[in-house]
Structure formats: structure tokens, C-alpha cells
DSSP file (Angstrom, degrees, kcal/mol; ACC not computed):
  #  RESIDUE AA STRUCTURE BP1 BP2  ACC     N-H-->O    O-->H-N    N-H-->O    O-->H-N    TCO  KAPPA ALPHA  PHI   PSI    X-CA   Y-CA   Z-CA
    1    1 A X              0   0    0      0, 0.0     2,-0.2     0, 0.0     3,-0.0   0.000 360.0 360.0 360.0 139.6   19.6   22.4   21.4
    2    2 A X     >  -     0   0    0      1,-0.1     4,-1.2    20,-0.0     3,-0.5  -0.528 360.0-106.8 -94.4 167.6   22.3   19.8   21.3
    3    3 A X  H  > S+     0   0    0      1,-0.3     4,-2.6     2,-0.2     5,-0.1   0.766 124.9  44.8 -88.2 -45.4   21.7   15.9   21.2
    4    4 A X  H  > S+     0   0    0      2,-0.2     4,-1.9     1,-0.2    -1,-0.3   0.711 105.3  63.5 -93.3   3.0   23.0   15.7   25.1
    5    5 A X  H  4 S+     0   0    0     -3,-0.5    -2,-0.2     2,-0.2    -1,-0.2   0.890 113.8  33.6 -38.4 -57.0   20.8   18.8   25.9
    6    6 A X  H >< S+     0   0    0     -4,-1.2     3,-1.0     2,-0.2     4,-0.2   0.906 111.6  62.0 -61.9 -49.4   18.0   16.6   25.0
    7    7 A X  H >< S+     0   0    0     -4,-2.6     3,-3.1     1,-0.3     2,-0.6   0.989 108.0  46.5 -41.6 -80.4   19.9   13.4   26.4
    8    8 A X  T 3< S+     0   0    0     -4,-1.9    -1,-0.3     1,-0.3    -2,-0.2   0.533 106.2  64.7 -51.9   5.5   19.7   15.2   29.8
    9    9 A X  T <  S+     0   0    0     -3,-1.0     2,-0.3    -2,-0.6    -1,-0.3   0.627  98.5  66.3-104.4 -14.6   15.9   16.0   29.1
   10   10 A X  S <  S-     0   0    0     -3,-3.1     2,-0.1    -4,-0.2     5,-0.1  -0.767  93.7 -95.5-123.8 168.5   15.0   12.7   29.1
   11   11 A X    >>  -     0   0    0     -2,-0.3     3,-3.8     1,-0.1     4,-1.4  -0.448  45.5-118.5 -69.7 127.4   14.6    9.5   31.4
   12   12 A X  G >4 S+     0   0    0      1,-0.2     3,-2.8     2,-0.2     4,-0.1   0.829 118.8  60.9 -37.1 -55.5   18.1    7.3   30.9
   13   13 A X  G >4 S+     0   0    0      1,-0.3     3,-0.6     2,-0.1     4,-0.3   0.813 102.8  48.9 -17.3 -54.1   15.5    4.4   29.4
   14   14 A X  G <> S+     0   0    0     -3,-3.8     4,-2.8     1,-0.2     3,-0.4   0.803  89.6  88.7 -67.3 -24.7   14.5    7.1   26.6
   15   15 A X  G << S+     0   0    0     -3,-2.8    -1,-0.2    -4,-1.4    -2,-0.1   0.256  80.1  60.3 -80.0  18.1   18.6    8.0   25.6
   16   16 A X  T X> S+     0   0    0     -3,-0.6     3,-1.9    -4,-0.1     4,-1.7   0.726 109.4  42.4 -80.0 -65.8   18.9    5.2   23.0
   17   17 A X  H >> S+     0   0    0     -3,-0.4     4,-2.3    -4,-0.3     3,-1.8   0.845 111.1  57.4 -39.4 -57.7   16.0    7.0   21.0
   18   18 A X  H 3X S+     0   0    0     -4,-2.8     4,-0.7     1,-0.3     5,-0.5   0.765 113.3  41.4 -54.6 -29.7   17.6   10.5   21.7
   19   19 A X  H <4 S+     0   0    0     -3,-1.9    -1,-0.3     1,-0.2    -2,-0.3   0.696 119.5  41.3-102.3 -15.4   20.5    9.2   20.1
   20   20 A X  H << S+     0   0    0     -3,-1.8    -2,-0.2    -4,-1.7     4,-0.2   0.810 136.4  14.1 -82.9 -37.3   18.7    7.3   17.1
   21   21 A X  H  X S+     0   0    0     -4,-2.3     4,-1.0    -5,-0.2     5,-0.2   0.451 102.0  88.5-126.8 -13.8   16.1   10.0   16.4
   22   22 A X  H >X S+     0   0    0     -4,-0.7     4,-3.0    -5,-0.5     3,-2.6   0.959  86.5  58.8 -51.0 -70.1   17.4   13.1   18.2
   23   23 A X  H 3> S+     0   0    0     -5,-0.5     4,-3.1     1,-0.3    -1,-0.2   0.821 111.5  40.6  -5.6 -84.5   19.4   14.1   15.1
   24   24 A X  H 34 S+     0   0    0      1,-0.2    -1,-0.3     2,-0.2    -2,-0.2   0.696 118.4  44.2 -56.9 -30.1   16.1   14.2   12.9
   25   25 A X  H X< S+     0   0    0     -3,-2.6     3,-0.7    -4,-1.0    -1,-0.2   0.865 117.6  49.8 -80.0 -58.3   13.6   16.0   15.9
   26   26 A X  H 3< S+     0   0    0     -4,-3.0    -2,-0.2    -5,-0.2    -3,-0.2   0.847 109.3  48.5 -51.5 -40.5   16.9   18.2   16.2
   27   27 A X  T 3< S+     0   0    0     -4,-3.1     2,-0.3    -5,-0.3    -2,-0.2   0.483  94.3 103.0 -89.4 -18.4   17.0   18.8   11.9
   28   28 A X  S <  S-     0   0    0     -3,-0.7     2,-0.2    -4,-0.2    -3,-0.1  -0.431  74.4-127.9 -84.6 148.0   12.9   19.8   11.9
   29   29 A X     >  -     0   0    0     -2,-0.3     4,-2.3     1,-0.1     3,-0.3  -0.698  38.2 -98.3 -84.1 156.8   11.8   23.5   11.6
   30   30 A X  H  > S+     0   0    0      1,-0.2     4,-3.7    -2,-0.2    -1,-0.1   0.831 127.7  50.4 -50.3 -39.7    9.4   24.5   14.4
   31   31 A X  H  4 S+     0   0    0      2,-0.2    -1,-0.2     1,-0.2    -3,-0.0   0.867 105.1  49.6  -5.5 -88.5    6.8   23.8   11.7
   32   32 A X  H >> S+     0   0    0     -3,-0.3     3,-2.1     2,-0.2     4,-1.8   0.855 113.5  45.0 -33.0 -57.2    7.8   20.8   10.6
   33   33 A X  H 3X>S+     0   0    0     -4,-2.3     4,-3.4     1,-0.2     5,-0.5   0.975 109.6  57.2 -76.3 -34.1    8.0   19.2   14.2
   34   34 A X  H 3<5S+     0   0    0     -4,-3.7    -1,-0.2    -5,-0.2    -2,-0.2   0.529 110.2  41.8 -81.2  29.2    4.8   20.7   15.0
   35   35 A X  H <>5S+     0   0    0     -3,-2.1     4,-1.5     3,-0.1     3,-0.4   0.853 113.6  52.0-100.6 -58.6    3.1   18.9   12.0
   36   36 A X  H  X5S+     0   0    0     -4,-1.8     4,-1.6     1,-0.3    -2,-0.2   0.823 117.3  39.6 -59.8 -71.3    5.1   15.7   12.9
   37   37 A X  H  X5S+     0   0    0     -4,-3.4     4,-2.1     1,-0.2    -1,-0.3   0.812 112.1  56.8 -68.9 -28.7    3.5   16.2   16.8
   38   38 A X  H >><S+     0   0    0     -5,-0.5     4,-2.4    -3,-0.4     3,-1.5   0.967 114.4  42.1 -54.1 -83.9    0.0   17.3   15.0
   39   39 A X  H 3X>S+     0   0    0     -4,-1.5     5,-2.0     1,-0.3     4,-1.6   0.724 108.8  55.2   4.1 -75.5    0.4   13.6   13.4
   40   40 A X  H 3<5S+     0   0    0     -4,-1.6    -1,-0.3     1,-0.2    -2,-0.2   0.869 109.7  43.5 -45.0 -57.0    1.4   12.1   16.2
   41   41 A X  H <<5S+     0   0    0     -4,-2.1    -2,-0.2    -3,-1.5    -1,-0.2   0.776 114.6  53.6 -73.0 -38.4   -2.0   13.4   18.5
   42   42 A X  H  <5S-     0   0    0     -4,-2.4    -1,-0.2    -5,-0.2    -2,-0.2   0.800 119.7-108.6 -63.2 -23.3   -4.3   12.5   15.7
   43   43 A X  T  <5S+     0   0    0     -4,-1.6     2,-1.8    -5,-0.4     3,-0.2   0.493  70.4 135.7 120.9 -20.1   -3.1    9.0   15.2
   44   44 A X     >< +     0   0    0     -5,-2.0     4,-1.1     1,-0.2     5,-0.3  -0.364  14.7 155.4 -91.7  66.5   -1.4    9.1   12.2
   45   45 A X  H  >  +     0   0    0     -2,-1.8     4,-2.5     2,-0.2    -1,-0.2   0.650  63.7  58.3 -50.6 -28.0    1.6    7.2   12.8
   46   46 A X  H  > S+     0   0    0      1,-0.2     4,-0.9    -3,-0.2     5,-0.3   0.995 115.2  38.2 -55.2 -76.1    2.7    6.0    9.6
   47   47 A X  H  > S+     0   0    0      1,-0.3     4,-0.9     2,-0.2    -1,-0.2   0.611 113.0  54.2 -68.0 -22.9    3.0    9.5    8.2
   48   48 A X  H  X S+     0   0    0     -4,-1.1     4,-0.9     1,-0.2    -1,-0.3   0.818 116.2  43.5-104.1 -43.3    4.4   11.1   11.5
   49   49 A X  H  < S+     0   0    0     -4,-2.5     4,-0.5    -5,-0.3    -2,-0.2   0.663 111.0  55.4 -87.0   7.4    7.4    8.1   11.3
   50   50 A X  H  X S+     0   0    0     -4,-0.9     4,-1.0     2,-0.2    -1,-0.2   0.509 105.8  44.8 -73.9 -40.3    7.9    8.5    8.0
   51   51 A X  H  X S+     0   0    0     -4,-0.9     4,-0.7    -5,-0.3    -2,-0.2   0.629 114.1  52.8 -86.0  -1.2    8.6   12.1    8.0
   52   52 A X  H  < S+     0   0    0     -4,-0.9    -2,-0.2     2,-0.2    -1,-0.2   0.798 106.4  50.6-103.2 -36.8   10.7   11.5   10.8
   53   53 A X  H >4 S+     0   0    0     -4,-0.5     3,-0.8     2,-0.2     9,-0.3   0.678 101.9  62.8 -34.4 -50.1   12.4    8.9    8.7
   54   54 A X  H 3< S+     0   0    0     -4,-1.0    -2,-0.2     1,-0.2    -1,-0.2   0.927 101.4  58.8 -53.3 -48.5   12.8   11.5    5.7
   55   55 A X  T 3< S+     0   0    0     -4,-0.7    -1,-0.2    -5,-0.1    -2,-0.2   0.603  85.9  98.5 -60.9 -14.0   14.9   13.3    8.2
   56   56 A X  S <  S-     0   0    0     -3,-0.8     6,-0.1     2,-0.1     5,-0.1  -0.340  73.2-128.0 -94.8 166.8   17.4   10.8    8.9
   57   57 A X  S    S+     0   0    0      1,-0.2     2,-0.7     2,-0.0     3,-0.1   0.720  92.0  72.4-100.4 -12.1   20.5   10.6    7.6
   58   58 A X    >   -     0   0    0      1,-0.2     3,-0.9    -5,-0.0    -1,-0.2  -0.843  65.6-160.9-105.3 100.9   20.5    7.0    6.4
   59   59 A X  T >> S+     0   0    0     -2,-0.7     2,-2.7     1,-0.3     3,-1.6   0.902  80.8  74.0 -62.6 -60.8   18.1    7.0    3.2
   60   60 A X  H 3> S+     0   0    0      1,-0.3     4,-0.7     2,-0.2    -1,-0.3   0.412  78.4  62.6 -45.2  15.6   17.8    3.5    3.6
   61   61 A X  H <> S+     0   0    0     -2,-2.7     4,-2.1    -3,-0.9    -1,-0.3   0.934 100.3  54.1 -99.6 -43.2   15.8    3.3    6.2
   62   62 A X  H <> S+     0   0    0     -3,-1.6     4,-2.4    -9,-0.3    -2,-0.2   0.748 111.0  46.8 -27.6 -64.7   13.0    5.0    4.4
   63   63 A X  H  X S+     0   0    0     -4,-1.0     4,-1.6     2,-0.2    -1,-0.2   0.841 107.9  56.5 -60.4 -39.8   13.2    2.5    1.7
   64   64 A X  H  X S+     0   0    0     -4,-0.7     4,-3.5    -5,-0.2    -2,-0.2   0.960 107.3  53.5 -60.7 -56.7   13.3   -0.4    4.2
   65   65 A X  H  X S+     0   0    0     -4,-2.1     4,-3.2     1,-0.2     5,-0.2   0.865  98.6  56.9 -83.2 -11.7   10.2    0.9    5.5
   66   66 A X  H  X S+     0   0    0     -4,-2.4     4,-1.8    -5,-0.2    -1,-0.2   0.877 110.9  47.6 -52.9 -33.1    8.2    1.1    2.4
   67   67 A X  H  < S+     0   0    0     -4,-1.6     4,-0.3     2,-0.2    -2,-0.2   0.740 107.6  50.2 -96.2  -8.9    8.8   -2.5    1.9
   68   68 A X  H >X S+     0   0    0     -4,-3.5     3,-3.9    -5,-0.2     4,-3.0   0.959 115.3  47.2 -65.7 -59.0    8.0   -3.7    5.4
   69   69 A X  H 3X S+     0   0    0     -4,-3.2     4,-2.1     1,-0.3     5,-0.4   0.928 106.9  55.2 -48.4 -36.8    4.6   -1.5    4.9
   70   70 A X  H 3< S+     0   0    0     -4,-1.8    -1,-0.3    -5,-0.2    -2,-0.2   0.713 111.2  49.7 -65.3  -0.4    4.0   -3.1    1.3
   71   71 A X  H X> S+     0   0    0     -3,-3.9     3,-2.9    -4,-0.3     4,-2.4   0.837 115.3  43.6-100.5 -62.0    4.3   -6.8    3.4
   72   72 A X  H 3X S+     0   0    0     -4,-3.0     4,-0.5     1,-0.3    -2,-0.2   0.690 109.5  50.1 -75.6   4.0    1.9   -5.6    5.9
   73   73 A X  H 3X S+     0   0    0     -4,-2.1     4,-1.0    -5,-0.5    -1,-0.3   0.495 113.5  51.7-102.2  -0.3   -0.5   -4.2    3.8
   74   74 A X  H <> S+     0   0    0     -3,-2.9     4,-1.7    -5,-0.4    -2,-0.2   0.886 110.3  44.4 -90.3 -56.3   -0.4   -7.5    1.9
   75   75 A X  H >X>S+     0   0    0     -4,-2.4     3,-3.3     2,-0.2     4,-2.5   0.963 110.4  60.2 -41.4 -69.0   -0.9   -9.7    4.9
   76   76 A X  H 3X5S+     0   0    0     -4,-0.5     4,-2.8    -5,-0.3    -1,-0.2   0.782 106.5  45.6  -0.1 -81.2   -3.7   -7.2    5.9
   77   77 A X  H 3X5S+     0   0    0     -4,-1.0     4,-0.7     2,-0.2    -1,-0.3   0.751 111.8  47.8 -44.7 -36.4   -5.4   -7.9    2.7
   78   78 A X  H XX5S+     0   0    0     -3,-3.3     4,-1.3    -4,-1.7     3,-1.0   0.947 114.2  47.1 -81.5 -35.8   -5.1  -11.9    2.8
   79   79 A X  H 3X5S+     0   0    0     -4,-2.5     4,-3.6     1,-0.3    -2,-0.2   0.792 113.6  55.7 -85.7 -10.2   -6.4  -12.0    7.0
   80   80 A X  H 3<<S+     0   0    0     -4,-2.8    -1,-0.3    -5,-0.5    -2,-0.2   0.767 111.1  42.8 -59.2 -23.8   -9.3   -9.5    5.3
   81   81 A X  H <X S+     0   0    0     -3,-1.0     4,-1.1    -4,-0.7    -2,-0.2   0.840 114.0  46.8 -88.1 -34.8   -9.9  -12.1    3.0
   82   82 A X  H  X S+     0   0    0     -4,-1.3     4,-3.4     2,-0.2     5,-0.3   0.857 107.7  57.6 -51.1 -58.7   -9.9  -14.9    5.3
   83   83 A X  H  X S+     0   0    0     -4,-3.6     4,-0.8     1,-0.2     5,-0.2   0.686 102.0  54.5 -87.2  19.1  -11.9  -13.2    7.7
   84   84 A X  H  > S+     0   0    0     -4,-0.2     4,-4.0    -5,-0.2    -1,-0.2   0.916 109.9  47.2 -75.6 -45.5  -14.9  -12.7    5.2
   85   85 A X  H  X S+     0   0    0     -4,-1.1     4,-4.4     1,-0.3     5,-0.2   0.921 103.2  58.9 -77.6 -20.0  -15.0  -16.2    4.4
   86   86 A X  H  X S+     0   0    0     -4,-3.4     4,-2.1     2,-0.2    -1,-0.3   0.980 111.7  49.5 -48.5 -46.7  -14.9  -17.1    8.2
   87   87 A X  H  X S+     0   0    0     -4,-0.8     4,-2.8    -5,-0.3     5,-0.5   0.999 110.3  46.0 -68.9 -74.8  -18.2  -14.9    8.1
   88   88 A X  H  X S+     0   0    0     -4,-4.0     4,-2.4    -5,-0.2    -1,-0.3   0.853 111.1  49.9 -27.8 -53.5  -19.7  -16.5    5.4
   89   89 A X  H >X>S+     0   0    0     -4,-4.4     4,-2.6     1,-0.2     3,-2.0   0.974 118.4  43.9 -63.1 -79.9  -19.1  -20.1    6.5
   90   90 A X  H 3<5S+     0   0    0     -4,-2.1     4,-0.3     1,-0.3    -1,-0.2   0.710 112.1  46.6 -38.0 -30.9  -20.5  -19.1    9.8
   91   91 A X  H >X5S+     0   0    0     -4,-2.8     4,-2.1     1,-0.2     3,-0.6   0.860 116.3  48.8 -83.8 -22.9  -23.5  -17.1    8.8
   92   92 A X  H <X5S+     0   0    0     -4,-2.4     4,-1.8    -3,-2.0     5,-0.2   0.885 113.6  45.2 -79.4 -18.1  -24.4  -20.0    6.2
   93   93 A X  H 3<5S+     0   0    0     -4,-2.6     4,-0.3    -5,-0.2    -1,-0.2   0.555 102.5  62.1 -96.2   6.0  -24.0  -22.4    8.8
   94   94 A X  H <><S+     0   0    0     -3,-0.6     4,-0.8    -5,-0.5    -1,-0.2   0.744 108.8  51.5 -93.8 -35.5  -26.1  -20.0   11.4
   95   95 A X  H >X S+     0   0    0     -4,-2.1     4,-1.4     2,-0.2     3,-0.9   0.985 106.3  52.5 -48.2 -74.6  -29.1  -20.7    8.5
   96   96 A X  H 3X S+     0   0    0     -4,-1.8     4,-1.2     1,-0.3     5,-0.2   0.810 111.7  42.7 -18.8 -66.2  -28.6  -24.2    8.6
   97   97 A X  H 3> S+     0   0    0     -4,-0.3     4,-1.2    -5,-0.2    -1,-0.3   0.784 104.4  61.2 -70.9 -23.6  -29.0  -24.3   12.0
   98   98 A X  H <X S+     0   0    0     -3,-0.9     4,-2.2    -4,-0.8    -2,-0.2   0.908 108.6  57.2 -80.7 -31.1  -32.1  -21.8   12.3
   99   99 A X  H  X S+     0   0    0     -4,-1.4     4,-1.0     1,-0.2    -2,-0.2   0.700  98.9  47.6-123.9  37.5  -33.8  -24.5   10.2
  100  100 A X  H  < S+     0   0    0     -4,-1.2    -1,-0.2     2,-0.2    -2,-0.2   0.469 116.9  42.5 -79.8 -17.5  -33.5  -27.0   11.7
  101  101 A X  H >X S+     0   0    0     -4,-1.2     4,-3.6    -5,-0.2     3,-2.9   0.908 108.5  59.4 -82.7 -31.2  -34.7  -25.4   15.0
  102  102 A X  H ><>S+     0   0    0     -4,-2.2     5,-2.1     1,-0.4     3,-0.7   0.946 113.0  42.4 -50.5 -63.8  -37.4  -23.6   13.1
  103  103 A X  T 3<5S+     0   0    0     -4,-1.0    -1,-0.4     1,-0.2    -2,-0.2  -0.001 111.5  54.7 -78.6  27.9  -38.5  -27.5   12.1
  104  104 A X  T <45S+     0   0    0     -3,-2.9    -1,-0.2     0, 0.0    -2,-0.2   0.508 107.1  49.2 -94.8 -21.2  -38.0  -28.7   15.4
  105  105 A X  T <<5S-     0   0    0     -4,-3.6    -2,-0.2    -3,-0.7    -3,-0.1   0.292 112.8-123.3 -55.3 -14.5  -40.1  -26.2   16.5
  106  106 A X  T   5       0   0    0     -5,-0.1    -3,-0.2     1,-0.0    -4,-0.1   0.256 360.0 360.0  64.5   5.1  -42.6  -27.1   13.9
  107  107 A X      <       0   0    0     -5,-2.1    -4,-0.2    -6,-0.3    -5,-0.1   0.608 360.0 360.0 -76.0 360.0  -42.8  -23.7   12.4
């Protein structure tokens, strides 16, 4: 299949992609794309745009997205940290507040 075989396979909307990504869809062995689509139907996008990324012609892209991921797995980590303490503060201040009803209650 050629790149406007594919072009003509898809809705005009889609025929940027075809023409960004075809190339690499086009460059997998039946194999390959059906691990890539396996990926895809499990969920595991990272790995499924990554190999798809491997394929391409421009190495940098690859690279680019390694460092984007190492930024979002850092942020990741800080709003994980953040929301722990949110949880603490709240749950200590959800004590607080049970005992004072607890002694308003008289118990």
C-alpha cells in the first residue's frame, strides 16, 4: 500500500496524520503493526507511540519524547506529593473536628 492508498482510506480530517505517520504504519511488518494495534486496545499508549516513533524517520523525535515523558513523570511525582499532604491536612483536621463534636456531644 502506498501513502495516497491510505490517504484515500481515510476521512480528509485524518490526511495530515496519513502523511505524518503513514510512512511508519506503512515501514511495520504485519507483526509489528499487529503488536503496535495489540498496544493500542490494551491501553498502552506510551509503548504503542513510541514504537511508532522508532519507525520514523526523524530520530529526534524519539529523543524529544523521552524528555517530554521525564517532565511529566516529574510533575506526576510532585502533584503525588502534594496530594498526600492535602490528605493529611484534611484527615488531621477531620480529627479535630470529630472532637470537638464528640465534646459537644458530651461523649
Amino acid at each position: 500500500m502506498t501513502i495516497d492508498e491510505l490517504k484515500a482510506k481515510v476521512p480528509e480530517k485524518l490526511q495530515p496524520w496519513v502523511d505524518e505517520y503513514g510512512p511508519a504504519l506503512l515501514a511495520m511488518t504485519g507483526d509489528e503493526f499487529k503488536a503496535w494495534l495489540n498496544r493500542l486496545i490494551v491501553g498502552d499508549i506510551e509503548a504503542a507511540y513510541r514504537s511508532l516513533l522508532a519507525k520514523m524517520d526523524n530520530s529526534a523525535l524519539l529523543n524529544e519524547w523521552d524528555s517530554l515523558n521525564a517532565d511529566w513523570t516529574e510533575a506526576n511525582a510532585r502533584n503525588a506529593e502534594r496530594i498526600a499532604l492535602q490528605k493529611s491536612a484534611l484527615t488531621a483536621l477531620m480529627r479535630i473536628l470529630l472532637a470537638v463534636a464528640l465534646a459537644a456531644a458530651g461523649l
